[in-house]
PyMOL Python script that loads the backbone (N, CA, C, O; Angstrom):
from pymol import cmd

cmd.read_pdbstr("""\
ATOM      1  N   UNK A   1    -210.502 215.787  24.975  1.00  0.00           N
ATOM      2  CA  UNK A   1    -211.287 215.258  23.879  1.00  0.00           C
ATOM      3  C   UNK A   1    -210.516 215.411  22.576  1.00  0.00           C
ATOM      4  O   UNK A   1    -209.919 216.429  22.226  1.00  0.00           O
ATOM      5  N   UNK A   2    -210.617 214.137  21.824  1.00  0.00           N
ATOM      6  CA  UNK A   2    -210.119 214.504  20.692  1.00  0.00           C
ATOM      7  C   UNK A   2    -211.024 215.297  19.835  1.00  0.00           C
ATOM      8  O   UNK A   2    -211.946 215.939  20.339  1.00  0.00           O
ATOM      9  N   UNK A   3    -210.719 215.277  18.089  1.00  0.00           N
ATOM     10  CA  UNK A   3    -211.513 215.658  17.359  1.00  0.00           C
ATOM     11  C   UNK A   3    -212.647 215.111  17.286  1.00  0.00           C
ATOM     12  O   UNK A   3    -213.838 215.404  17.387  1.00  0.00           O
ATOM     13  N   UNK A   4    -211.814 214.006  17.031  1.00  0.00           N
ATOM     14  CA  UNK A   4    -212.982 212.571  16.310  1.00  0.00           C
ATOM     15  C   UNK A   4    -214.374 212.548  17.094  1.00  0.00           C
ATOM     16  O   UNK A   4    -215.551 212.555  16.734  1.00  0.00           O
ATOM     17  N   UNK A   5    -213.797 212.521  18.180  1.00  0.00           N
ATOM     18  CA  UNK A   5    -215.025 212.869  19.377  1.00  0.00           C
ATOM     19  C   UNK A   5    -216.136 214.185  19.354  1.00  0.00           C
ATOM     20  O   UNK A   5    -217.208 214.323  19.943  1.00  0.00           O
ATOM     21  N   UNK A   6    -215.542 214.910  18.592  1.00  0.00           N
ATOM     22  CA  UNK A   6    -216.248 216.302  18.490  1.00  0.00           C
ATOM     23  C   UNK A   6    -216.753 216.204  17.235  1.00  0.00           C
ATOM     24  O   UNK A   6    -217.886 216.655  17.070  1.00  0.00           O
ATOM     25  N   UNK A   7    -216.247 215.775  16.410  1.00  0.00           N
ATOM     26  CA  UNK A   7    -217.007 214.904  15.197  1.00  0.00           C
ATOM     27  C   UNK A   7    -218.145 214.351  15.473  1.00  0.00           C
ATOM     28  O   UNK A   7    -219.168 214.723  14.899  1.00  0.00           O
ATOM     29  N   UNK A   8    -218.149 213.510  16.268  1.00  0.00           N
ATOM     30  CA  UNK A   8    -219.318 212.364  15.974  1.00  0.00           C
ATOM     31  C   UNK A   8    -220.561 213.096  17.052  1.00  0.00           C
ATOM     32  O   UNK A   8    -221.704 212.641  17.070  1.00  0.00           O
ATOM     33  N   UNK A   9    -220.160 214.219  17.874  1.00  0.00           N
ATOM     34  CA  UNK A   9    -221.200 214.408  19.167  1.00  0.00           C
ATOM     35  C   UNK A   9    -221.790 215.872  18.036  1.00  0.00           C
ATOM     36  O   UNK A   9    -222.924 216.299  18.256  1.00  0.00           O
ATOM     37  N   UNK A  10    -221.120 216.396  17.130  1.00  0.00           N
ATOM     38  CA  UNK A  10    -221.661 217.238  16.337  1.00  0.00           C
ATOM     39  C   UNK A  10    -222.940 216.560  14.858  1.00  0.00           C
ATOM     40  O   UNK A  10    -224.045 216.835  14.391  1.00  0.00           O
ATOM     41  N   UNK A  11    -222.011 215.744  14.700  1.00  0.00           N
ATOM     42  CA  UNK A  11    -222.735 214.782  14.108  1.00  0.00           C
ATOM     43  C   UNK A  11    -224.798 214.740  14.232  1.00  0.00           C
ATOM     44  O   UNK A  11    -225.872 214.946  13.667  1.00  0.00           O
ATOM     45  N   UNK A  12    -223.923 214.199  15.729  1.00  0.00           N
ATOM     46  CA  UNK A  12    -225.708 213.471  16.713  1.00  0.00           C
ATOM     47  C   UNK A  12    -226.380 214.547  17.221  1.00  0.00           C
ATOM     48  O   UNK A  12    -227.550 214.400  17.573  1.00  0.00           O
ATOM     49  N   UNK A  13    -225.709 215.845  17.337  1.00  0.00           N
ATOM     50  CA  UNK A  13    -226.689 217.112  17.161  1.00  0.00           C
ATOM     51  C   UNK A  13    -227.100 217.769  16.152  1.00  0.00           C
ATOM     52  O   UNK A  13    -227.806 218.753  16.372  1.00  0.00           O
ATOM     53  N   UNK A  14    -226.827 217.465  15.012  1.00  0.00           N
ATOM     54  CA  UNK A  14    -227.365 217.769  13.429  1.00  0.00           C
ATOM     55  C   UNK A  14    -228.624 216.766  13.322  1.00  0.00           C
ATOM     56  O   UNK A  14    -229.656 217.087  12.732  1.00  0.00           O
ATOM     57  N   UNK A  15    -228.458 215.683  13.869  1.00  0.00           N
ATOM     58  CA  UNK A  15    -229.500 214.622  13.384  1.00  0.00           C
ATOM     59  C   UNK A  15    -230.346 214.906  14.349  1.00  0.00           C
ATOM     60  O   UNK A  15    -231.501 214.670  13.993  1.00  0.00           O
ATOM     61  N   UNK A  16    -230.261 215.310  15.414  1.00  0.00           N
ATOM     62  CA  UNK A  16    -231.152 215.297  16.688  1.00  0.00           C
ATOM     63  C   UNK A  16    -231.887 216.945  16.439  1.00  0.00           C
ATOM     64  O   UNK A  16    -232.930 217.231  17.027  1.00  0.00           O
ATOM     65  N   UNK A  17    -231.071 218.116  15.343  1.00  0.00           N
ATOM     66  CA  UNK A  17    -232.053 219.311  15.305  1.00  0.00           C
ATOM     67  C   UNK A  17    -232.710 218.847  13.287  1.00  0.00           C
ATOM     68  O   UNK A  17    -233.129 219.710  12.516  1.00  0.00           O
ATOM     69  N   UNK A  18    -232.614 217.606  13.001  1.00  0.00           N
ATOM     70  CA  UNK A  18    -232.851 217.793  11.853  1.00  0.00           C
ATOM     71  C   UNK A  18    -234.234 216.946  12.168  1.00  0.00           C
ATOM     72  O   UNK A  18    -235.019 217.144  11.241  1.00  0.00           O
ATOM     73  N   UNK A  19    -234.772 216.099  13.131  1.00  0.00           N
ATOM     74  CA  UNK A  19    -235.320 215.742  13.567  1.00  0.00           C
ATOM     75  C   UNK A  19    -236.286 216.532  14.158  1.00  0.00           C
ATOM     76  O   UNK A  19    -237.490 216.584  13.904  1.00  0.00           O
ATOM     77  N   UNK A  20    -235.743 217.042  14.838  1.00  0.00           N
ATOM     78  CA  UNK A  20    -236.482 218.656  15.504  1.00  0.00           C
ATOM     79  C   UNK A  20    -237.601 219.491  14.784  1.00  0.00           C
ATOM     80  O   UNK A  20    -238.704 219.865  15.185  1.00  0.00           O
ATOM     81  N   UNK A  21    -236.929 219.665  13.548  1.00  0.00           N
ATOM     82  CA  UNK A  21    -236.852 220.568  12.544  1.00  0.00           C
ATOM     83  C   UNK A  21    -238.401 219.550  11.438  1.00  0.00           C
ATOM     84  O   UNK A  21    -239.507 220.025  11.179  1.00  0.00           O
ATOM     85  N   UNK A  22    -237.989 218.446  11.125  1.00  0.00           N
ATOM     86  CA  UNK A  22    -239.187 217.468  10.211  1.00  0.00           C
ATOM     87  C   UNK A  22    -240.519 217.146  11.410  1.00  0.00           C
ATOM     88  O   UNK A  22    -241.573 216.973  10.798  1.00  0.00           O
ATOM     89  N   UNK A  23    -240.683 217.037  12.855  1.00  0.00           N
ATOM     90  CA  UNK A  23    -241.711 217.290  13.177  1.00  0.00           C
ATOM     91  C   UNK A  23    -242.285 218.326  13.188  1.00  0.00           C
ATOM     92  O   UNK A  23    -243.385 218.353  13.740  1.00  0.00           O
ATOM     93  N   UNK A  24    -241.919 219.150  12.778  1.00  0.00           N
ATOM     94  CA  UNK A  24    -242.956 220.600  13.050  1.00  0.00           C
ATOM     95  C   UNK A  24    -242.857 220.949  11.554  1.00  0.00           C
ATOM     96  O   UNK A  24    -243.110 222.135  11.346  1.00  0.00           O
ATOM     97  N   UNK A  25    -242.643 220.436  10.774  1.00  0.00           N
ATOM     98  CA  UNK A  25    -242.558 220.894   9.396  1.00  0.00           C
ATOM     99  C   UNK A  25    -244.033 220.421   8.586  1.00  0.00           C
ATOM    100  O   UNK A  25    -243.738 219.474   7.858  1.00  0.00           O
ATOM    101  N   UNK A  26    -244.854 220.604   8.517  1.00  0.00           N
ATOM    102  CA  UNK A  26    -246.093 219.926   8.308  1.00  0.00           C
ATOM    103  C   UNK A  26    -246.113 219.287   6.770  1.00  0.00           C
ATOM    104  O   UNK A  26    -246.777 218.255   6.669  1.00  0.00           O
ATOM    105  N   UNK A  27    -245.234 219.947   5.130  1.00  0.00           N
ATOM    106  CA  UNK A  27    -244.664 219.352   4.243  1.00  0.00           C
ATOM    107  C   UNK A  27    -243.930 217.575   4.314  1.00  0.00           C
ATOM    108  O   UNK A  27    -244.007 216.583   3.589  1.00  0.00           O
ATOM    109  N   UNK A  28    -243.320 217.873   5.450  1.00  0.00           N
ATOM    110  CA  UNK A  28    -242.960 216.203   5.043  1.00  0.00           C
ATOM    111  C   UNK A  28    -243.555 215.411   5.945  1.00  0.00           C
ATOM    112  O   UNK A  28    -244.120 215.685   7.004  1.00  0.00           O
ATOM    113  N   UNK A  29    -243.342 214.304   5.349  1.00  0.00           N
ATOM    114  CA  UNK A  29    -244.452 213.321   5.866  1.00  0.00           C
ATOM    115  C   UNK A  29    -243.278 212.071   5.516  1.00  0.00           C
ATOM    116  O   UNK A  29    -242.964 211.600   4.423  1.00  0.00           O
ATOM    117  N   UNK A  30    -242.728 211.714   7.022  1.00  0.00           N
ATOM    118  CA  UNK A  30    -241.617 210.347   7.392  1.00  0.00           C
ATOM    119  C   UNK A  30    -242.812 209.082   7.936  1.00  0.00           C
ATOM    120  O   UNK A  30    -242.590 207.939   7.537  1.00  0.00           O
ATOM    121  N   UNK A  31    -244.012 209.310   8.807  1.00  0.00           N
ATOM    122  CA  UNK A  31    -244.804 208.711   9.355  1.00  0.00           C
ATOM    123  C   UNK A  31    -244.144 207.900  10.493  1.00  0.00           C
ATOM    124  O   UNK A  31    -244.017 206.681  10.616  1.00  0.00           O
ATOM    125  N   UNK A  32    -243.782 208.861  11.241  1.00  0.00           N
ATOM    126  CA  UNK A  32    -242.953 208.413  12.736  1.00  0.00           C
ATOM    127  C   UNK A  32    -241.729 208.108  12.345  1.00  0.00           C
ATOM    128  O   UNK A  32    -241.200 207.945  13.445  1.00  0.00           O
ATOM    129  N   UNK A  33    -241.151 207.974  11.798  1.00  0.00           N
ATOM    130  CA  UNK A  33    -239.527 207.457  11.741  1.00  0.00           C
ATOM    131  C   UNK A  33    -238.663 208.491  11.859  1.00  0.00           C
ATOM    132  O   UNK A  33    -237.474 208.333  11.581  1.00  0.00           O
ATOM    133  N   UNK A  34    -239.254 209.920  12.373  1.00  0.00           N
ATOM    134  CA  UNK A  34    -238.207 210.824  13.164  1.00  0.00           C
ATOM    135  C   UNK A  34    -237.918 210.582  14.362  1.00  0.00           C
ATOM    136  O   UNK A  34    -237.032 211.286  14.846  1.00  0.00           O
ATOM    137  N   UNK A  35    -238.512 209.595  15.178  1.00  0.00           N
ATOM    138  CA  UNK A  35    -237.902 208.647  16.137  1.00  0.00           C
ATOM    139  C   UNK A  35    -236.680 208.078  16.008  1.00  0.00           C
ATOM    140  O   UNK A  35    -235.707 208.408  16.686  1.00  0.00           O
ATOM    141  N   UNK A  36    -236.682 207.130  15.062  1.00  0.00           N
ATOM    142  CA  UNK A  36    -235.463 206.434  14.766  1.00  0.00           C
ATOM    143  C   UNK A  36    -234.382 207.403  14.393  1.00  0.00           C
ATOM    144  O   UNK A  36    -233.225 207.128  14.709  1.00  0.00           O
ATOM    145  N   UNK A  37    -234.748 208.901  13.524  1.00  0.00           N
ATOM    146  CA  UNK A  37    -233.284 209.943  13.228  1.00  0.00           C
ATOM    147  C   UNK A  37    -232.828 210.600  14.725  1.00  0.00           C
ATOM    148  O   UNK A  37    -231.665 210.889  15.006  1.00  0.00           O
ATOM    149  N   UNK A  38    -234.089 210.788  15.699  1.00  0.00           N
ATOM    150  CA  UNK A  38    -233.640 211.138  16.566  1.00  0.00           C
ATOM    151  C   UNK A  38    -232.635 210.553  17.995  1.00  0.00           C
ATOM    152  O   UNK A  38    -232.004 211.015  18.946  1.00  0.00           O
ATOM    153  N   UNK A  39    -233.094 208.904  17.217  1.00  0.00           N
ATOM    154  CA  UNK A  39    -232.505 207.805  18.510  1.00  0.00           C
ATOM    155  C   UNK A  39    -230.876 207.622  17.827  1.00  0.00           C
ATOM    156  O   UNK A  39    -229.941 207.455  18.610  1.00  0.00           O
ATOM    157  N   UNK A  40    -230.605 207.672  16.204  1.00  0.00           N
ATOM    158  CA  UNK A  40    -229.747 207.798  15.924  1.00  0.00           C
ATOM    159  C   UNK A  40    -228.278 208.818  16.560  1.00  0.00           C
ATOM    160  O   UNK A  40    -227.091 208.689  16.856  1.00  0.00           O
ATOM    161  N   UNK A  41    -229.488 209.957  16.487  1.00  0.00           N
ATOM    162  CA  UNK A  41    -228.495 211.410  16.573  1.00  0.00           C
ATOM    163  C   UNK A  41    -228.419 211.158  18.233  1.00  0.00           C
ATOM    164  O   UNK A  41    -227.654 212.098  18.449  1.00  0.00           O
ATOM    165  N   UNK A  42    -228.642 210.600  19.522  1.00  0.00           N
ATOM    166  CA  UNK A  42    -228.889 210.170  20.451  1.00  0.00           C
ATOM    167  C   UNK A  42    -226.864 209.255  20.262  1.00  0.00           C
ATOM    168  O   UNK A  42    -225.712 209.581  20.551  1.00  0.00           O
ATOM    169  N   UNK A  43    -227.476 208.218  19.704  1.00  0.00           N
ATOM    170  CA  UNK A  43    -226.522 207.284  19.696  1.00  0.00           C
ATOM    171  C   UNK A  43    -225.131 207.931  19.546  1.00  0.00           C
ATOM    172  O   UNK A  43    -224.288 207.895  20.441  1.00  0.00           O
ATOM    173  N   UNK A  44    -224.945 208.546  18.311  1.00  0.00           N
ATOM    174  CA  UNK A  44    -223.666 209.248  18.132  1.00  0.00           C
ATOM    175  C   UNK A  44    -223.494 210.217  19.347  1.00  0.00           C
ATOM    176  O   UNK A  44    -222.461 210.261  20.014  1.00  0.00           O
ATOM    177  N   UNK A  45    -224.145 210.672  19.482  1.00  0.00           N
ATOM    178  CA  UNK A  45    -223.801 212.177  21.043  1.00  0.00           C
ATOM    179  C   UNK A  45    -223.237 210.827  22.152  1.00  0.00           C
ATOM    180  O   UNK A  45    -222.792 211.385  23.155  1.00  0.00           O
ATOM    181  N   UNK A  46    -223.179 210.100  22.221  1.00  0.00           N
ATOM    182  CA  UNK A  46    -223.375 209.119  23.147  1.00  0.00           C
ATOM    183  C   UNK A  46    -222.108 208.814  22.716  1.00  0.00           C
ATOM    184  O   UNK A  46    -221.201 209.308  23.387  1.00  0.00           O
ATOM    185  N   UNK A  47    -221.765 208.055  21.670  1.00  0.00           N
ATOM    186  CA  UNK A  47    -220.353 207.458  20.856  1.00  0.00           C
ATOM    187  C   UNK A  47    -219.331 208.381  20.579  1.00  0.00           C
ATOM    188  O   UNK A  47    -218.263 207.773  20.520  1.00  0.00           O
ATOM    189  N   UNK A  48    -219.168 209.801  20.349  1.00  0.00           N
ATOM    190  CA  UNK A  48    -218.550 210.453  20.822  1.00  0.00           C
ATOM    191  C   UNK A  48    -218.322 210.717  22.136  1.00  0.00           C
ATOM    192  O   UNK A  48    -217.110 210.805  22.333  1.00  0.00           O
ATOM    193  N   UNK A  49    -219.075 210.907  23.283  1.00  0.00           N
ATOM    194  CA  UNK A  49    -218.684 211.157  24.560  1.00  0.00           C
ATOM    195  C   UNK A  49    -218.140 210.038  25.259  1.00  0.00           C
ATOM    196  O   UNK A  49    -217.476 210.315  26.258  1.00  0.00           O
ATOM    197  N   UNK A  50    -218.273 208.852  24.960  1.00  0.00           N
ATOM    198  CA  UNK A  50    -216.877 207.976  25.049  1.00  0.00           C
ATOM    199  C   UNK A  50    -216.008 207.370  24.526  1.00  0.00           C
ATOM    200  O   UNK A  50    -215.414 206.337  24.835  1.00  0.00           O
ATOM    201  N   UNK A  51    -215.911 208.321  23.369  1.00  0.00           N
ATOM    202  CA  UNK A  51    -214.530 207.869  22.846  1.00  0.00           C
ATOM    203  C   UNK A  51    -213.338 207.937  23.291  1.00  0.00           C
ATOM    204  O   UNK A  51    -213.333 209.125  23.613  1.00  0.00           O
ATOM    205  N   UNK A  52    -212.306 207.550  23.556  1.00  0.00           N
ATOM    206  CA  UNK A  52    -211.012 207.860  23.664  1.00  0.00           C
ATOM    207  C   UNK A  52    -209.913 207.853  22.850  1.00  0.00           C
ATOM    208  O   UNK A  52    -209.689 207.054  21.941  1.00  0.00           O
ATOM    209  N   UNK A  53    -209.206 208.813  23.223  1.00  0.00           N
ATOM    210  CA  UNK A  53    -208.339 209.416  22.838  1.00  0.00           C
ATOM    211  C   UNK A  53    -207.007 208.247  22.576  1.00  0.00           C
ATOM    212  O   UNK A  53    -206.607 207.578  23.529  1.00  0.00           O
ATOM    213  N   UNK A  54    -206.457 208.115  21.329  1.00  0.00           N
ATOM    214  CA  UNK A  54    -205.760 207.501  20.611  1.00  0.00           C
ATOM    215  C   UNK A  54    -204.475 207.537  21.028  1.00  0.00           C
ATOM    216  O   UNK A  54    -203.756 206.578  21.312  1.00  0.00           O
ATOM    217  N   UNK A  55    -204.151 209.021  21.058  1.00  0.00           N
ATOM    218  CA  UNK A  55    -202.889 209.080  21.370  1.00  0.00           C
ATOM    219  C   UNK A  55    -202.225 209.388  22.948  1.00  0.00           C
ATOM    220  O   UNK A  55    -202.711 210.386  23.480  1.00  0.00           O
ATOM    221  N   UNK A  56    -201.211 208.679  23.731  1.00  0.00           N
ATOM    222  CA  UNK A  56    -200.873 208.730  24.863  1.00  0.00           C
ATOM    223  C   UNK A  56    -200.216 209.856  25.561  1.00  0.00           C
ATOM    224  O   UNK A  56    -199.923 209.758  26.753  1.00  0.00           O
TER     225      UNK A  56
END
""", "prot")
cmd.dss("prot")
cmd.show_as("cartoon", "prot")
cmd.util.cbc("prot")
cmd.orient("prot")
């Protein structure tokens, strides 16, 4: 794995515990669209784990 890859799958686990973190927070109020941060942080964990590696 490169970096870049460890980049972006760290990334989609920040968004996926920040998500985590605003449903149980009873202060904010998104009105469901911690779905969409969580399908985000989904996507990147995903786009990092197939990235490849640049150099041969």
């Amino acid at each position: 794995m490169n970096i870049r890859a460890i980049k972006f799958m760290l990334l989609g686990i920040a968004a996926l515990l920040v998500c985590i973190y605003i449903q149980g927070e009873p202060g904010i109020k998104l009105y469901g669209n911690e779905f969409f941060i969580g399908l985000f942080g989904v996507i990147l964990v995903l786009v990092g784990f197939f990235l490849k590696n640049d150099k041969a």
